[in-house]
Structures are given as structure tokens and as C-alpha cells.
C-alpha positions in Angstrom: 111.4 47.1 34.4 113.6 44.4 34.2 114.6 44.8 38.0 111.0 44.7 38.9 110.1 41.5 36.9 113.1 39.5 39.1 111.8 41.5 42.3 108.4 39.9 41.8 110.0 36.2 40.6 111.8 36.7 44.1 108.9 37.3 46.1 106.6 34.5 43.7 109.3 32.4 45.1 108.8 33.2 48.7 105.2 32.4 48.3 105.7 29.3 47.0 107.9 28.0 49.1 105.7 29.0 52.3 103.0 27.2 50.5 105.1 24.0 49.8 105.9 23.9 53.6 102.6 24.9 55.3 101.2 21.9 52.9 103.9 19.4 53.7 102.6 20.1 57.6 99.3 20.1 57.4 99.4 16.9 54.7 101.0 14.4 57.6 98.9 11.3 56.8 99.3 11.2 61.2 97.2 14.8 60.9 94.4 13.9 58.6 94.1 10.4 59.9 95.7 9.6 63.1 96.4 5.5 63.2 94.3 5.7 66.9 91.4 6.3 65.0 92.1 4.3 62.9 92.4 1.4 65.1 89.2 3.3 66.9 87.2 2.2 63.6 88.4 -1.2 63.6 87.6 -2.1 67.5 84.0 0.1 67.0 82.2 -3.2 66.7 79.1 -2.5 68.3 76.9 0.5 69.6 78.3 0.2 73.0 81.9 0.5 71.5 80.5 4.2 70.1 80.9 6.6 72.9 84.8 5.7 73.2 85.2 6.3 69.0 83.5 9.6 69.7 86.1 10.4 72.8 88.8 9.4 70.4 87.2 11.9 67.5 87.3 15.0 70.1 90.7 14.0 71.2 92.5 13.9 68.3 91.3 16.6 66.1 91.3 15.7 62.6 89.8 15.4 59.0 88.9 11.3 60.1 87.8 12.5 63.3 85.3 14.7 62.2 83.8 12.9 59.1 83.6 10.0 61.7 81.7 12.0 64.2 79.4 12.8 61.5 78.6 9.3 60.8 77.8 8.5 64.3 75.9 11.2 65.4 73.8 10.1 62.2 73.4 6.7 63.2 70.0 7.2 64.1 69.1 8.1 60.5 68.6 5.8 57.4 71.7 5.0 55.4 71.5 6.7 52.7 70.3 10.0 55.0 73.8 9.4 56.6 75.8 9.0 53.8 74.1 12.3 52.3 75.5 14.2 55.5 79.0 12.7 55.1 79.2 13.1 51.6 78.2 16.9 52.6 81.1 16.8 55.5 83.4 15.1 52.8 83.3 17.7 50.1 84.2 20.3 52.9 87.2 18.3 54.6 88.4 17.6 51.0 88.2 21.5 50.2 90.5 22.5 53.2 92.9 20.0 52.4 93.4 21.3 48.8 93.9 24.9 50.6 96.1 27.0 48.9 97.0 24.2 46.2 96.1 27.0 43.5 98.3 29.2 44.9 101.2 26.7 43.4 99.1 26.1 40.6 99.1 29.6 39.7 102.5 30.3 40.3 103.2 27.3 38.2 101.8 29.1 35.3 102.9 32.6 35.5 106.2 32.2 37.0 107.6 31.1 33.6 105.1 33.7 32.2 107.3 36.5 34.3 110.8 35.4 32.9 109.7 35.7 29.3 108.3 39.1 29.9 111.8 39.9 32.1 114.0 38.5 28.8 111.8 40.3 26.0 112.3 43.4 28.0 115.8 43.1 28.3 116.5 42.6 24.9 114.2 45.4 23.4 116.1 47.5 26.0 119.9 45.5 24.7 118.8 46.2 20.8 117.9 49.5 21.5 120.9 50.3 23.1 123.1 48.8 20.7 121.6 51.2 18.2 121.9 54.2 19.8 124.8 53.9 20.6 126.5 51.9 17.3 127.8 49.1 18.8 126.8 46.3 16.7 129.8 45.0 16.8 130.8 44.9 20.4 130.5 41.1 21.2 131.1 40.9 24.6 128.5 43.7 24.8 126.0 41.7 23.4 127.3 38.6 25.0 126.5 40.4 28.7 123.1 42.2 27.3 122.2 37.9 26.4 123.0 36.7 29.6 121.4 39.8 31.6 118.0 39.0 30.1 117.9 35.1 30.0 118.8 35.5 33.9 114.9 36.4 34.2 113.9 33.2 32.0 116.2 30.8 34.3 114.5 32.4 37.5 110.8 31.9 36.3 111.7 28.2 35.5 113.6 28.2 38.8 110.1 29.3 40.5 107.9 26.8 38.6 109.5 23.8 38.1 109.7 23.3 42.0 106.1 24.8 42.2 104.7 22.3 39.8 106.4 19.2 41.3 104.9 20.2 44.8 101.5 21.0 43.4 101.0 17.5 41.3 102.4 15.9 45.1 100.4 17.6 47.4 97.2 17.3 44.9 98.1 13.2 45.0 98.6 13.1 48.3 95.1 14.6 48.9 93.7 11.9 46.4 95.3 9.3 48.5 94.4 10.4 51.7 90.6 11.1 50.3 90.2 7.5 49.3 91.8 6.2 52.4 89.1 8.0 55.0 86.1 7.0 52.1 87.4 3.3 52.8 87.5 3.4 56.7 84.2 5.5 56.6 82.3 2.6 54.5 83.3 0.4 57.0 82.6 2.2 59.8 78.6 2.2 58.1 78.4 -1.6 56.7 79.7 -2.7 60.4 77.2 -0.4 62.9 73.9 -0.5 59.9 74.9 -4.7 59.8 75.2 -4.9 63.8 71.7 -3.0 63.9 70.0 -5.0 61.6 70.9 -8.2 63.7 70.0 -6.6 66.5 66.1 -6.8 66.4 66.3 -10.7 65.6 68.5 -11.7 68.5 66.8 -13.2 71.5 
């Protein structure tokens, strides 16, 4: 039983640390918003500048990209029908970004969960031994059935302590990146709704 608990902490383990680095990839803040589009959005100052944003969109694939293309293609529409649809777009991008997060934070919570089990275990099984076999008194004995079932204890801590620090990272991260493509998204609408509402009154 005991055995099986620290085969399963091992392979929790694995898990996690897959997680950890398939995050830490797909978390660059060069992935989710590449600075060329971000310089895209600041040079975008009128209509005319749209078609080359929307070349830039398609050519570097990406959570900005996307939520941008969204914006422009809803141009057309009022404001608040446009920032409806990127709202929409928004809630998906932010739900692939946060991908697999739970994974850590449920590892975070029964990893430690595991060890307990593993040491309870393997002191029923120390006690009972002890008993049946009358040797109470055999100190190194019980010094060795100790350590044998705290070693399941120190692994699930060993599995979540990692697991949470990467999991309250990655979940900031996200957070960060979030409000950084709400920011250039809001300018990317007050600049092309403000340079259309000129439009009509210039000679």
C-alpha cells in the first residue's frame, strides 16, 4: 500500500512538472503578445493603417492577434456591439491561457493529502508489527519503521510545495498578461471609433 502511495506521488510529480513547463512555454509574454503587434496597435492610426494590423494579426499568431482581429472586423458595428464580441473572444483566450492551471491546483491539494495517507499506513502497519512480533522495545526498529513512513509525508510536500508556487505564478502571470491586451485593445477602439467620428466633419 505504502509502495503504491509513493508510486502515485512519483507519477503526481511527473504530471506536475510537465504542467509547469508546457505553461512556462506557452505563458512567454513574446507568445501571447508579440511587441510587433504591439507596435501594430500603436502605428494603427487610421482606417487605411487597418489592413497591415490585420496582416500582422495572421502573421503572428497569437492571443493579441486574435482579440485584435476581432475588434477590426467589428469596426463596422457600434461600440458597444464590438466590445460585446471582444468581451466574448476575451473570456475564450483567457480560458486557454489558464489551461491546465487546475491540474497544479489539484495536485497542490492532494499531493500532501497522498503523504498523510502513505505515513498513517505505514505506521498502522509499524504498530502492528511491533505487536506481533513483541518488540516494543527495539529502538532502532521503531526508529526505521518512523522514518519509512514520514518518507511519504516529505514526498507529498515535495510534490506540492513546487506545485503551488507554479500555480499562484502562472495564475498571475495570466492576470498580467489579461490586463495588458484589455489596455492595448481599449486603445485600439477609442483611436479607430475617435478617428471615425472626425471623419464625417472633415472637409
Amino acid at each position: 500500500m505504502e509502495n503504491a502511495i509513493i508510486i502515485v506521488l512519483f507519477l503526481t510529480s511527473l504530471i506536475s512538472v510537465t504542467v509547469i513547463i508546457e505553461r512556462a512555454l506557452m505563458l512567454r509574454g513574446k507568445r501571447v503578445i508579440p511587441p510587433v503587434l504591439e507596435d501594430a496597435v500603436e502605428n494603427c492610426q487610421t482606417q487605411s493603417d487597418l489592413p497591415m494590423l490585420r496582416r500582422l494579426c495572421e502573421q503572428h499568431p497569437s492571443a493579441l492577434g486574435r482579440l485584435l482581429l476581432v475588434a477590426a472586423n467589428h469596426l463596422d458595428c457600434p461600440k458597444a456591439e464590438n466590445i460585446d464580441a471582444l468581451q466574448t473572444r476575451a473570456r475564450h483566450e483567457m480560458a486557454t491561457l489558464e489551461q491546465r492551471l487546475v491540474v497544479l491546483e489539484i495536485i497542490t491539494g492532494i499531493a500532501p493529502l497522498l503523504g498523510l495517507v502513505g505515513t498513517v499506513y505505514g505506521l498502522i502497519m509499524l504498530f502492528t508489527g511491533m505487536g506481533q512480533q513483541a518488540l516494543a522495545g527495539d529502538n532502532s526498529l521503531f526508529a526505521s519503521g518512523i522514518a519509512l513512513a514520514l518518507r511519504a509525508t516529505l514526498m507529498g510536500l515535495l510534490v506540492a510545495i513546487p506545485s503551488l508556487i507554479a500555480w499562484s505564478y502562472f495564475s498571475k502571470r495570466v492576470e498580467t498578461l489579461a490586463v495588458e491586451m484589455e489596455t492595448l485593445c481599449d486603445e485600439f477602439l477609442q483611436r479607430q471609433y475617435r478617428t471615425r467620428n472626425q471623419a464625417p466633419s472633415q472637409p
